[in-house]
C-alpha positions, -999 to +999 in steps of 0.1 A: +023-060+566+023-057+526+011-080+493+026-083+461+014-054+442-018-060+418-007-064+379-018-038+359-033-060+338-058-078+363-070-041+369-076-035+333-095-071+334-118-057+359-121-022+351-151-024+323-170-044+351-172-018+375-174+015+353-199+040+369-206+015+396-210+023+434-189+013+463-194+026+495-166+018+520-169+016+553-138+021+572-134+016+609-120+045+630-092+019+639-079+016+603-084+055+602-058+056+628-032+030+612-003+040+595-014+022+566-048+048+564-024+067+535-025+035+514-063+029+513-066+067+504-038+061+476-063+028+470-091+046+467-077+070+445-071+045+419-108+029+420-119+070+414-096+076+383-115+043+368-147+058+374-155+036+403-180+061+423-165+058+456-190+068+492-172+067+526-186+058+559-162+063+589-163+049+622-150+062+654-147+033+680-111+033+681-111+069+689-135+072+714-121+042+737-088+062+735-101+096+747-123+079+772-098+059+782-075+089+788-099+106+807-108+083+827-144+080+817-167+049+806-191+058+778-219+040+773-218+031+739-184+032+721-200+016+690-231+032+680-250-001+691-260+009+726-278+039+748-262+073+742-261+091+774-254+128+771-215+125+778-214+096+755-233+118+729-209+150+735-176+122+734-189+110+700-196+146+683-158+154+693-143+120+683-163+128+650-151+157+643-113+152+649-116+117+628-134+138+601-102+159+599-077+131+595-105+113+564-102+151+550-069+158+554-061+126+537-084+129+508-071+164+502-033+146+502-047+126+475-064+161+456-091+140+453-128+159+460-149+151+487-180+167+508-193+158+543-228+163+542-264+160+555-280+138+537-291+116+560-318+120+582-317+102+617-348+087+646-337+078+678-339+045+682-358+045+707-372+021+738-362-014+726-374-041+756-379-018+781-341-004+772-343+038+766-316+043+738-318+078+743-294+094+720-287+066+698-302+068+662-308+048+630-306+060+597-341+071+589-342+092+551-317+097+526-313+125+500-307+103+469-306+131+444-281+154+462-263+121+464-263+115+429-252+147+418-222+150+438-209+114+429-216+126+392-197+156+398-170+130+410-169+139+445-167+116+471-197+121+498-184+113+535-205+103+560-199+105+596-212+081+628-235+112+634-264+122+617-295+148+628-336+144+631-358+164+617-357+187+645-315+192+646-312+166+674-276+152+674-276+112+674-249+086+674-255+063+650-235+025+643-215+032+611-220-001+600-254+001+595-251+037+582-228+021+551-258-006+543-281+021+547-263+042+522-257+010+503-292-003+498-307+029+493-278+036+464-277+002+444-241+001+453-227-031+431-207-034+466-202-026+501-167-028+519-159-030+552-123-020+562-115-037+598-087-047+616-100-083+615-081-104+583-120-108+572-151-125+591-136-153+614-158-187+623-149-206+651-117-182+653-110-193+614-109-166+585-137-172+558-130-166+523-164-165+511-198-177+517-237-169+507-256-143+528-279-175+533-249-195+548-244-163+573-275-159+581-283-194+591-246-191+613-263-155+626-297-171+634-282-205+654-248-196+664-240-160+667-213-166+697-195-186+669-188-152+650-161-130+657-178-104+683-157-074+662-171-087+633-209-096+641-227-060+633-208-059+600-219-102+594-256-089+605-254-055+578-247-079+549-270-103+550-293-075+553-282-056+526-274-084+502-313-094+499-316-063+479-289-048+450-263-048+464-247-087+454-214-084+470-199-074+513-164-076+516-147-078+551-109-069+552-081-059+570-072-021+559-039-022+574-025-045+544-005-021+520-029-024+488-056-043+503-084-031+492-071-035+451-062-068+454-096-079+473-115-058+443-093-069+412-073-100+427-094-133+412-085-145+450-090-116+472-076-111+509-104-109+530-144-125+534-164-122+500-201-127+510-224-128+481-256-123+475-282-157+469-287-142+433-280-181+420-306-198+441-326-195+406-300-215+385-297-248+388-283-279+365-310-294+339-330-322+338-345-342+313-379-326+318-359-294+302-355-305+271-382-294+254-381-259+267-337-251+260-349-266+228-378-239+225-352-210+236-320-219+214-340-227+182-359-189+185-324-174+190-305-192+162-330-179+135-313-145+143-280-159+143-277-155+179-266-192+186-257-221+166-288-244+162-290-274+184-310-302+176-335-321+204-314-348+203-280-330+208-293-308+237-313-345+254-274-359+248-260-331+265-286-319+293-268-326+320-238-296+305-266-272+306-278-248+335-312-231+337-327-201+348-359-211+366-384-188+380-420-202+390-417-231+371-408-218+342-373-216+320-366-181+310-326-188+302-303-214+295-259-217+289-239-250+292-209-258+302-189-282+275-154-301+292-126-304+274-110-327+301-077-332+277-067-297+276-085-288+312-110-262+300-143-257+293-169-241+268-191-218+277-219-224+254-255-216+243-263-185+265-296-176+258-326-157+272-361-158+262-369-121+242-396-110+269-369-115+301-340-097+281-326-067+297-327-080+329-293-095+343-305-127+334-278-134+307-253-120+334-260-145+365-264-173+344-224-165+328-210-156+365-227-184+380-211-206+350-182-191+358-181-195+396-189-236+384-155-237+360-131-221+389-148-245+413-139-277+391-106-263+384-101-261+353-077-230+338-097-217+311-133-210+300-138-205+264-166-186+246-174-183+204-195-153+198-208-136+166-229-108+183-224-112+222-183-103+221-190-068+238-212-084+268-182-109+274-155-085+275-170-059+295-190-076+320-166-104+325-133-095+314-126-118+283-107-113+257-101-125+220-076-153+213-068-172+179-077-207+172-043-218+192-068-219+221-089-238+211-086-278+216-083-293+184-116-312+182-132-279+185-108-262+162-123-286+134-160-285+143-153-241+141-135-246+111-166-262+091-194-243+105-187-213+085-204-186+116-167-170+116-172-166+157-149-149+174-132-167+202-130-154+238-112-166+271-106-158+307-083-176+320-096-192+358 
């Protein structure tokens, strides 16, 4: 099974975006045993020689269903989510280690660096409703500045479904929850889960995408409703999404470029589950007025924005979006149709001075974004005179001529004498 290849050009789009960010994959030991395993490494590859800072979790449940199944043995736990008995625990360290050498010996075919290492620290789980775990752990500590440094170095850390106490005892741990572990603990901009599942199924259909609020309310009243294969990975993103980490994506990793086109593809192949980082923006209201008044008059004294009189933003409140936190306004953008030519202005992005610095700016223009794909329209426009950097990189705009512009805007450009630059992305 194979996609079209990913255009060059929607990686470029992309690439400033994710510079020096971390991903950590998770990759089930079922997809480690695929012969499309020498794509994702080929995949992965690329996302390192863009300075995408790449961590790998591996799973071994495929693997140690096939030895036990070939020796006639049931483990106890095949999945890291049940008690470890002692044979289980001795099946697991030996499906580890051979699954490690096929991760290696694939990284090594792709001369790309990597260390396996110890820094994590595991507990036993321990007695859950009267239920002894025994040799099952959690991830308990991680070794952040050893992890640092050898992503820095651009090596890529590898973590197996095993980690050790305190006092060097063995323990199986899920690898799910090892990659949000690893995840939250890192800020990772994302975490991927490489399955043999097309992405998270509902009722036995594929989701594209959906809030970690919208899974966890499915989680909370109908768990039997999720693909079973798919549920630890479903209850590992809503976890780690109410932290850093704003984006899980679910995927199959036996599609030939997969995991490119889910990162760089504007439609992706598999479940995107975002973060609830919008809950704070929300349309205006006439009672906001007064206060995108306030923000938009302090930044067009600096030539930040075009001034906008109270009567002009009262006309147009209901184009505007607000960042609201306790009441109170901290940011403002709007959104102006162009219903003619089927795009849309992206206008008046503003934060109050005392908030700046803070990814405010950021979720208002994604969410803004996000509310321009979902009414359709093909292009989003953008005039800057001292914001064309934080377009371009975080978003992946680029300069155009006054040829894209519709012509009533064209005119109104023409006479305001700012000499903005003009920016799209084409939706």
């Amino acid at each position: 099974m194979s996609i079209k290849p990913i255009d060059l050009r929607d990686i470029l789009d992309y690439v400033p975006r994710f510079r020096n960010h971390i991903f950590v994959i998770g990759i089930d030991g079922s997809v480690i045993v695929d012969p499309n395993f020498q794509s994702v490494l080929v995949d992965i590859a690329v996302l390192s020689s863009v300075n995408i800072k790449i961590v790998i979790v591996y799973g071994i449940g495929q693997q140690m269903h096939d030895l036990a199944e070939s020796r006639g043995f049931v483990p106890t736990n095949s999945r890291g989510e049940g008690p470890t008995d002692d044979p289980t625990l001795a099946l697991a360290l030996e499906c580890s280690a051979l699954t490690a050498n096929l991760v290696m010996q694939g990284l090594s075919q792709q001369q790309l660096p990597y260390a396996i290492t110890n820094t994590v620290e595991s507990r036993p789980v321990g007695i859950v409703k009267g239920v002894d775990y025994l040799h099952t752990g959690i991830c308990e500590k991680v070794d952040l500045p050893r992890i640092h440094k050898l992503l820095d170095d651009g090596v890529i850390p590898v973590f197996p479904p095993i980690a050790y106490s305190q006092h060097g005892e063995a323990l199986r741990l899920n690898s799910d929850q090892l990659a949000a572990s690893l995840s939250a603990e890192l800020q990772a901009s994302k975490l991927i889960f490489l399955t043999t599942r097309p992405g998270l199924s509902i009722d036995g259909e594929p989701i594209l995408n959906l809030s970690a609020e919208q899974l966890d309310r499915q989680i909370d009243s109908a768990p039997e409703h999720i693909d079973p294969l798919q549920l630890s990975k479903a209850k590992q993103a809503v976890k780690v999404l109410s932290g850093t980490t704003q984006r899980v994506h679910i995927l199959d990793g036996r599609v030939d470029g997969g995991l490119l086109t889910e990162i760089f593809d504007k439609v992706g192949l598999g479940t995107m589950i975002h973060s609830n980082e919008y809950d704070r923006i929300r349309t205006a209201t006439e009672d906001d007025v007064a206060d995108i008044y306030s923000i938009i008059k302090q930044a067009s004294k600096q030539d930040f924005l075009r001034f906008r009189s109270l009567d002009n933003i009262r006309r147009l409140i209901h184009d505007f979006l607000v960042y609201e936190v306790d009441d109170s306004i901290l940011g403002c953008t709007s959104l102006i149709p162009y219903p003619e030519d089927n795009v849309v202005e992206l206008a008046s992005v503003c934060v109050q001075p005392f908030h700046q610095g803070k990814g405010i700016g950021q979720k208002l223009v994604g969410y803004a974004i996000a509310s321009a794909r979902a009414r359709h329209y093909s292009r989003i426009l953008a005039l800057s005179t001292q914001a064309i950097g934080f377009f371009e990189e975080h978003f992946g705009f680029r300069e155009a001529d006054m040829d894209a512009l519709p012509a009533s805007r064209k005119q109104e450009l023409s006479s305001s004498n700012r000499n903005s630059r003009i920016l799209v992305l084409d939706l």
